[in-house]
TORGU-578628 format. One record per residue: x, y, z of N, C-alpha, C, O in turn; residue in three letters. Coordinates in steps of 0.001 Angstrom, whole numbers, plus 500000, padded with zeros to 6 digits. Layout:
<recs>
XYZXYZXYZXYZALA;...
</recs>
This chain:
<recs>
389570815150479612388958816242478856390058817123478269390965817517479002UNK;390018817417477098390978818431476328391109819753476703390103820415476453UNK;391988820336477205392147821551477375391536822755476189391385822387475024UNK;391268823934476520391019824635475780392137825351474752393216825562475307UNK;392059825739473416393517826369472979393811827816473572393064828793473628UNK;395092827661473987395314829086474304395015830071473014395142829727471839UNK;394548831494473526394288832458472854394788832643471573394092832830470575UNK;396408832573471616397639832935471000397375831410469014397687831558467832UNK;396685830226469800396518829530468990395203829230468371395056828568467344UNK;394294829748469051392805829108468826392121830187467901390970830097467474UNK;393125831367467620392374832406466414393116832163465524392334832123464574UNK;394404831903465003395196832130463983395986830706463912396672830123464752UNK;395495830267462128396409828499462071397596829244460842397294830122460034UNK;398251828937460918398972828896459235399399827684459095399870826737459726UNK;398953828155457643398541826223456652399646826985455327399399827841454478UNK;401242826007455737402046826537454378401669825916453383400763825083453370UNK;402572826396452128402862826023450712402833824516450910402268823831450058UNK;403392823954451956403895822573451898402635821521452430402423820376452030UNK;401732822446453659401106821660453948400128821779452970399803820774452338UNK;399517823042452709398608822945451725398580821830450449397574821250450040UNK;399853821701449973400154820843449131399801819113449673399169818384448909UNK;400084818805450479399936817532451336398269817501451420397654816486451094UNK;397715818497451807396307817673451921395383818324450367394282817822450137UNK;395902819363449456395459818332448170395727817313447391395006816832446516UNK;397476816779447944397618815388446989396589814250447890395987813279447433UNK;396624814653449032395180813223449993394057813333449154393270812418448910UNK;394002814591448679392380815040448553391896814375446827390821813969446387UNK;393412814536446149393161813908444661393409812871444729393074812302443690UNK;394046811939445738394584810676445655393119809886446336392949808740445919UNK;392457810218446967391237809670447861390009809597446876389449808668446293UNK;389796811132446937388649811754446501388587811995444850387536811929444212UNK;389772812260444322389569812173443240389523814109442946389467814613441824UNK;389565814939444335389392816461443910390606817396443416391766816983443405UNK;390408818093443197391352818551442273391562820211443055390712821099442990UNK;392528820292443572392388821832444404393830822764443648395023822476443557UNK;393163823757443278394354824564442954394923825501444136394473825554445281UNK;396073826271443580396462826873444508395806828084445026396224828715445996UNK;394992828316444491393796830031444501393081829135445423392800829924446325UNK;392551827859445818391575827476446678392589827063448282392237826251449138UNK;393864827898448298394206827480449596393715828543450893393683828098452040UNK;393343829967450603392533830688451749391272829851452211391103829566453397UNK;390065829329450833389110828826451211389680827422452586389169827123453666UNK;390879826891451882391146825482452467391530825515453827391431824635454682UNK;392184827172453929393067827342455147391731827777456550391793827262457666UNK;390754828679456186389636828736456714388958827113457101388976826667458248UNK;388440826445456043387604825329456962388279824760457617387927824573458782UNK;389592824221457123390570823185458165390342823914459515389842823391460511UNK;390810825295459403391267826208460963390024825375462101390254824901463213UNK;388554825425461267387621825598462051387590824064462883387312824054464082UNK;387889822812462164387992821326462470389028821726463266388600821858464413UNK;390136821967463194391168821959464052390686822594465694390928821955466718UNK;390024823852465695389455823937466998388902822898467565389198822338468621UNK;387727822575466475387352821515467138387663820311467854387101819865468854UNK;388631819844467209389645819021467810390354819341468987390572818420469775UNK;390813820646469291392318821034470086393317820663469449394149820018470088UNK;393529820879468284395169821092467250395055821505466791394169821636465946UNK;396436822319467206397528823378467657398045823692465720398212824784465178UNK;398125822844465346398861823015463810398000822131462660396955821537462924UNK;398431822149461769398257821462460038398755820445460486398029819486460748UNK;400234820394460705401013819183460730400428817872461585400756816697461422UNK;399629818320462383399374817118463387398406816952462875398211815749462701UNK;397359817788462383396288816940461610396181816183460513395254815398460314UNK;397212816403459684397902815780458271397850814336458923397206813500458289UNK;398428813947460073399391812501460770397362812138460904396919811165460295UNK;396541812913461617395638812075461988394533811242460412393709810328460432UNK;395032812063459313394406811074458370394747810285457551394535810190456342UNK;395767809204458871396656808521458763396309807578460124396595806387460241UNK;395804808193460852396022807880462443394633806500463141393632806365462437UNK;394703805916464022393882805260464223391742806004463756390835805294463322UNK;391684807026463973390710807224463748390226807748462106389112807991461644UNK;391448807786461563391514808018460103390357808063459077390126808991458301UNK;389551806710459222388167806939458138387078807615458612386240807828457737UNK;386754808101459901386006809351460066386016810629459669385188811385459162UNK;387839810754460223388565812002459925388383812218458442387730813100457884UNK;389060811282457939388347811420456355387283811826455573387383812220454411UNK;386219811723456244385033811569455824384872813641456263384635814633455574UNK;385158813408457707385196815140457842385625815995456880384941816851456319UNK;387104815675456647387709816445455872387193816469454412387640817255453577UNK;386278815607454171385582815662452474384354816406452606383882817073451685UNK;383945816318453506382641817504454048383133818898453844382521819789453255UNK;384450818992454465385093820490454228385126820862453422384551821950453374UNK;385614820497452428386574820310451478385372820779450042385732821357449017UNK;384210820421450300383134820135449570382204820630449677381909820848450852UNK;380844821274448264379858822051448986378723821246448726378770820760447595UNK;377786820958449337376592819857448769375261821211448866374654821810449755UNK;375304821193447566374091822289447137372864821513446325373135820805445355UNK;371931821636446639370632820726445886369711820955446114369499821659447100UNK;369030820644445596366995820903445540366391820034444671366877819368443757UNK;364919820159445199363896819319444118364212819330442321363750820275441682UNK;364382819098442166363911819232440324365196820208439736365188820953438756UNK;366102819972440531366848821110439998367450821034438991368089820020438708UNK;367363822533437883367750822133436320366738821297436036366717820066436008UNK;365922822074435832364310821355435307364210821313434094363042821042433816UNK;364997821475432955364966820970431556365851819611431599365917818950430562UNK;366513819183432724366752817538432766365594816603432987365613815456432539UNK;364399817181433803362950816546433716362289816632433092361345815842433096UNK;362343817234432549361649817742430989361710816822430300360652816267430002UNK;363258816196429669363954815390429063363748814223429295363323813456428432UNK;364130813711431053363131812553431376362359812360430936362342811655429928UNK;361199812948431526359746812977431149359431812500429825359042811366429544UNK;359650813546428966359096813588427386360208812390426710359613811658425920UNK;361209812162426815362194811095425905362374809894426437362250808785425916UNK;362832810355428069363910809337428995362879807939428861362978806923428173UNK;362067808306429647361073807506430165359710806883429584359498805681429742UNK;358921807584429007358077806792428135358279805337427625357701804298427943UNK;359116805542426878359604804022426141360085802524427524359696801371427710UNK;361076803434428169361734802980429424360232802311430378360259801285431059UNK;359003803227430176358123802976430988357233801380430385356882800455431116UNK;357084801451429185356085800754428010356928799023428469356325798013428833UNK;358612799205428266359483798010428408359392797330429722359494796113429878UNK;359120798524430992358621797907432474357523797277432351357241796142432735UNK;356937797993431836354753796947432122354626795570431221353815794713431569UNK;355627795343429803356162794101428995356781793013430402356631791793430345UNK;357292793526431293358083793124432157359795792882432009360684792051432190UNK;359505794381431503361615794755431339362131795266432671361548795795433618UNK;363363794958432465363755796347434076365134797485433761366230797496433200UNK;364148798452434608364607799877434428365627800152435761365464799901436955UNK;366718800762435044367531801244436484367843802714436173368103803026435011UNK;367833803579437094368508805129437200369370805051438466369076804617439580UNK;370470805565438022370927806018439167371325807825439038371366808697438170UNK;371590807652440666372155809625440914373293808967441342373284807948442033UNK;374314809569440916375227809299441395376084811144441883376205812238441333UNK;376459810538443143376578812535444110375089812609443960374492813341443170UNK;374598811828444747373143812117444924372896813372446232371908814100446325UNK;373885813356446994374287813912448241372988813921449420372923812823449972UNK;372074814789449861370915814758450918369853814040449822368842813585450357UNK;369925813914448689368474813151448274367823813872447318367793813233446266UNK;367245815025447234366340815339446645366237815209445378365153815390444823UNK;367714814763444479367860814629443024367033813290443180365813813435443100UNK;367495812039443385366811810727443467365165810727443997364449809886443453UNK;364613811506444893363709811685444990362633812588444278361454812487444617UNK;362898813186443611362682814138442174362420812937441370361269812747440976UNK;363419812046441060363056811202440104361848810548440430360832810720439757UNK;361899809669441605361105808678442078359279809392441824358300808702441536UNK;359287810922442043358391811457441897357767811681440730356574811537440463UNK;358719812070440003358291812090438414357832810833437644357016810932436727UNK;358542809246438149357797808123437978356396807926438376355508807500437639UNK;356273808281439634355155807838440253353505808541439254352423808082438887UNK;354487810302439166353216810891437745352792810072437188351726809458437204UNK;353912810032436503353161809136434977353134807693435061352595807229434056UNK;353484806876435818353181805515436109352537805298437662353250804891438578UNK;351241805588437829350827805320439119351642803692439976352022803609441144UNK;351684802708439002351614801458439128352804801175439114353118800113438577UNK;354185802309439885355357801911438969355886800740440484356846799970440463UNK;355398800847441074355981800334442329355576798806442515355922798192443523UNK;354693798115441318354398797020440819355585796237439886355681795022439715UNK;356374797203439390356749797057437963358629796866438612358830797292439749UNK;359585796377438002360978796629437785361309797477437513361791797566436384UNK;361244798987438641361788800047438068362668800714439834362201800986440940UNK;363796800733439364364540801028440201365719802123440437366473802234439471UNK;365925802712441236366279803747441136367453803873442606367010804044443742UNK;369024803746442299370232803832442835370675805375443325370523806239442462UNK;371108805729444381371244807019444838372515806981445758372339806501446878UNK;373592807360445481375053807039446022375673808504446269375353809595445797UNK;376485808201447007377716809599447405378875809155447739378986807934447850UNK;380242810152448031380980809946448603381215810195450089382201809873450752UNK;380203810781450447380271811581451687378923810325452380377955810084451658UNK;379029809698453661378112808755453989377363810032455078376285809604455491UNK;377656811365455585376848812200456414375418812246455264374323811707455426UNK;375894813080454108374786812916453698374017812452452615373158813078451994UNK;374478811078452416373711809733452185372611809397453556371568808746453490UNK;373173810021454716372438809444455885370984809890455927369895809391456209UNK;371618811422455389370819812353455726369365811917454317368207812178454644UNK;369594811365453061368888811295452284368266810104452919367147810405453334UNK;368597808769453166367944807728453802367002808367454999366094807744455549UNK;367271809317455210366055809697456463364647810173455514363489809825455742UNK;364981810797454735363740811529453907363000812700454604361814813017454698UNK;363576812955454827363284814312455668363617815549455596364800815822455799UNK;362671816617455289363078817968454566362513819141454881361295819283454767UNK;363254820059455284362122821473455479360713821413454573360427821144453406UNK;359868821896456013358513822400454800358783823142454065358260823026452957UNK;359604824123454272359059825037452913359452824737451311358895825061450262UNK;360874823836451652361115823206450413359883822099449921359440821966448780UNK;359546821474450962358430820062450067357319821180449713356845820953448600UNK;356855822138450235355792823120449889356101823678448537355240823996447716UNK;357281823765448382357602824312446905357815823224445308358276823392444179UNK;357241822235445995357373821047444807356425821086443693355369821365444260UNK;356189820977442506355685821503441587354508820659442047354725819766442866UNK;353265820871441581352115819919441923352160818947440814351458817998441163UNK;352469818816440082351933817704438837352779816701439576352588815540439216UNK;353814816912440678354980815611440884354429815656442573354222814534443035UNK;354213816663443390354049816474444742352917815243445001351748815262444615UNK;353696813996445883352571813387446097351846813325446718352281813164447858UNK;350109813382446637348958813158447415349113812634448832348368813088449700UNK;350086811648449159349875811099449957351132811573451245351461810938452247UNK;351740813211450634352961813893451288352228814824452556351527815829452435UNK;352797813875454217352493814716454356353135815425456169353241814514456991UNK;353450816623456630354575816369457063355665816663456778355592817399455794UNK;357315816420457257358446816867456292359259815569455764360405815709455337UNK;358414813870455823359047812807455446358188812619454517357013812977454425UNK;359061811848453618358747811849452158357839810439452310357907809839453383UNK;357018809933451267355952808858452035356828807484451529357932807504450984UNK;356138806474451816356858805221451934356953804779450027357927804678449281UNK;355600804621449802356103804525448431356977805140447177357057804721446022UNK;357722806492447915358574806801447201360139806728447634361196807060447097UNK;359759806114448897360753805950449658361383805210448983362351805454448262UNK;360524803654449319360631802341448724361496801830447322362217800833447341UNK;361298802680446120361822802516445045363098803341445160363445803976444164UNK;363559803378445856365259804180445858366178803506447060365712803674448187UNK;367192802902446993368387802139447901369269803520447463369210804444446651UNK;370135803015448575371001804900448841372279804169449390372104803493450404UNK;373569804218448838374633803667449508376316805029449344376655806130448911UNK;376660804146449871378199805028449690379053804697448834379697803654448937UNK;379262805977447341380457805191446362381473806511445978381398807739445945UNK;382239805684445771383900807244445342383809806460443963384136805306443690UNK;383309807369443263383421807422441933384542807334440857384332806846439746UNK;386030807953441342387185807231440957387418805797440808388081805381439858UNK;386755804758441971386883803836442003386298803031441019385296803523440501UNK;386730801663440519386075800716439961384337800906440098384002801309441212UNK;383712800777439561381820800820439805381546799332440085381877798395439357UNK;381002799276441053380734797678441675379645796681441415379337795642441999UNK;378934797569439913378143796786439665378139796305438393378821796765437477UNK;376929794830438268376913794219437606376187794187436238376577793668435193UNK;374520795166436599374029795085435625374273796759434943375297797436435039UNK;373301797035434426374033798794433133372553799308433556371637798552433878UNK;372472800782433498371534801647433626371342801963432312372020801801431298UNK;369764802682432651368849803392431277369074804768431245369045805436430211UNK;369411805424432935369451806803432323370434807032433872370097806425434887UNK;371858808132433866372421808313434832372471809571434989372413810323434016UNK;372610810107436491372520811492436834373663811999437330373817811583438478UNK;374474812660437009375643813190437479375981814356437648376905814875437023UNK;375363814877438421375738816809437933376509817440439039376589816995440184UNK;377056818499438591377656819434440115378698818562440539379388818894441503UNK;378904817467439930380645816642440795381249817113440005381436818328440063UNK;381879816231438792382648816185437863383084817761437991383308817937436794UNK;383342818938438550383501819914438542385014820215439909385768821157440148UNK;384848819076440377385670819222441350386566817942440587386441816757440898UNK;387048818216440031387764816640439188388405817466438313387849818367437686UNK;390288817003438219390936817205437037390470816869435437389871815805435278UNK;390684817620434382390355817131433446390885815636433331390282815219432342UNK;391637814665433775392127813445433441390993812428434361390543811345433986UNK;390742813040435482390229812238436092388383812277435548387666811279435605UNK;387846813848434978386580813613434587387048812879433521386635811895434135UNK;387518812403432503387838812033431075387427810275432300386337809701432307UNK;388308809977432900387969808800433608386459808476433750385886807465433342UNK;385933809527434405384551809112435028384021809118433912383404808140433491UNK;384142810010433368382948809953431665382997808876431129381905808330430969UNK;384035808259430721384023806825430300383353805908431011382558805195430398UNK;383524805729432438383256804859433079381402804691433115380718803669433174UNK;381095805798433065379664805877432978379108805663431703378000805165431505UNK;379740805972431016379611805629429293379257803741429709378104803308429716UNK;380090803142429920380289801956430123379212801088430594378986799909430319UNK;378441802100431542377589801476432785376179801767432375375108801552432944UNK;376504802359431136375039802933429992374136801898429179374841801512428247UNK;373491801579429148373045800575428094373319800995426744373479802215426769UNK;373401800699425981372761801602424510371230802346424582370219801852425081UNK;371316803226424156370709804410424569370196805242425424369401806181425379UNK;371097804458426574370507805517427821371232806805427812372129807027426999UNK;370844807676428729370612808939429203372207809330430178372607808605431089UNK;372758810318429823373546811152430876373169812713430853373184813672430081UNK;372741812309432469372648814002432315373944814376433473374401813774434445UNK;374303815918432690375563816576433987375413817539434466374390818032433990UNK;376024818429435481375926819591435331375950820434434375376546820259433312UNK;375081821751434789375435823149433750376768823674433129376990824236432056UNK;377559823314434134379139824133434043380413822619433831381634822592433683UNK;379529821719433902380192820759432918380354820268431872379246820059431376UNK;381449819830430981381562819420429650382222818027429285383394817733429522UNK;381415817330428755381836816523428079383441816374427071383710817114426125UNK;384380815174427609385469815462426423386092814130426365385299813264426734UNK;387042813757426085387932812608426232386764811410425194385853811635424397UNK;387562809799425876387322809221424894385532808934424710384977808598423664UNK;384858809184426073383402808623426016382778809638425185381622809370424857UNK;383305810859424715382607812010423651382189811032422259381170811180421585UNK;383107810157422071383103809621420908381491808373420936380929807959419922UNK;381241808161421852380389807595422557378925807601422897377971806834423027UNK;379382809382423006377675810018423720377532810952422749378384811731422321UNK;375992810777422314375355812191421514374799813087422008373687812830422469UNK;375163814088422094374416815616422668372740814995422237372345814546421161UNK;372102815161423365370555815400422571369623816354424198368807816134425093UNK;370557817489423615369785818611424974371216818909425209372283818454424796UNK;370736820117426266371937820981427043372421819862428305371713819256429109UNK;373388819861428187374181818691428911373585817054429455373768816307430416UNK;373096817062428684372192815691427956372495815039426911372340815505425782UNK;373080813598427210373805812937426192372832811299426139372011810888426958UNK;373333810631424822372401809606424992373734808536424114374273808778423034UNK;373991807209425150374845806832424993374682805982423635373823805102423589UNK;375559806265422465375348805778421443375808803503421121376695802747421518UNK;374506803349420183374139801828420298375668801359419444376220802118418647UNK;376071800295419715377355799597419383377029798665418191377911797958417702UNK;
</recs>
């Protein structure tokens, strides 16, 4: 059993210039995040608090452990820290709007022909973006769970990917779901099977290569790309550009902007709503 930290260590860490520096080059080299030097109080606070947890004494020894035999947990901690996962139902409800009235109609007409539809969330984080969607299908296509319509929900963080595969949510949030989308058959704080059903939920770092094969109709990306150097969003934007069909859908965050080479690519059609232009 680990001793407790003495007094002298268990209130006060200092995290230098040097270390600070060391775990944002991990943090852009891994994760892809981008930490300036104004975010080293925030950085020096959460680390302190993992480090109790642990029983270490310094920065330096925790630097070695995400390196160390237990390394891809530790990892995974330290991106939890590091990171804020903020979300809700429908959130930024002129992106459903957009769905609704543009995205989907047509997208819907090509499923019942027997076409197939893919969305993904990508930083889907606890769920409720991907499940928002799944809900807004189910509106207007009772029958969608008959049909090729599928819907991808990924993170970098696998805590809460876990947490979205459970489907499980305070009442007062499912109580606050608009009625035209809450489904009939909700009931409880788990979300019901048939909306379950149309959404697979896995773990992806978005820097990385995208591991798939076929292209989406409409992609969801919001609230990441914000923690990303301009070189590295210029990366992801493309990459999703890529993974677009001709004319599908990107939606991003509020406080994100479009730039680099996929601008040339995507047409504004809405507030941070782009529609990937046909080749």
């Amino acid at each position: 059993m680990n001793k407790p930290l003495p007094p002298s260590q268990s209130k006060e860490f200092s995290l230098s210039d040097q270390d600070f520096e060391k775990v944002a080059e991990f943090a852009h080299k891994n994760f892809g995040l981008a930490m300036s030097s104004s975010k080293k109080p925030l950085v020096s606070s959460r680390l302190a608090r993992r480090l109790r947890q642990l029983n270490i004494t310094d920065f330096q020894s925790y630097i070695k452990q995400l390196d160390g035999p237990n390394a891809g947990q530790e990892r995974n901690e330290l991106l939890s820290l590091l990171t804020t996962n903020v979300t809700h139902f429908f959130r930024e409800p002129h992106h459903f709007d957009t769905l609704r009235d543009e995205t989907l109609p047509p997208l819907l007409e090509q499923a019942r022909r027997g076409g197939r539809v893919r969305i993904w969330s990508a930083g889907c984080s606890t769920g409720q973006e991907p499940y928002s969607i799944a809900m807004l299908l189910r509106s207007m296509c009772p029958e969608v769970s008959n049909l090729d319509v599928k819907i991808l929900g990924t993170d970098i963080d696998p805590v809460v990917v876990n947490t979205a595969k459970a489907a499980k949510y305070q009442l007062d949030d499912l109580a606050q779901l608009p009625k035209e989308y809450k489904p009939k058959d909700l009931t409880g704080d788990t979300m019901p099977d048939n909306i379950r059903s149309m959404i697979t939920f896995g773990t992806l770092n978005l820097i990385e290569p995208f591991p798939f094969k076929g292209k989406f109709d409409a992609i969801f990306c919001r609230n990441v790309a914000i923690y990303f150097d301009t070189p590295t969003q210029q990366k992801v934007w493309s990459a999703f550009q890529k993974a677009l069909n001709p004319g599908g859908y990107l939606f991003i965050g509020h406080s994100e902007r479009m730039s680099g080479p996929a601008a040339t690519h995507l047409t504004t059609a809405g507030v941070t709503t782009y529609i990937n232009n046909p080749t």
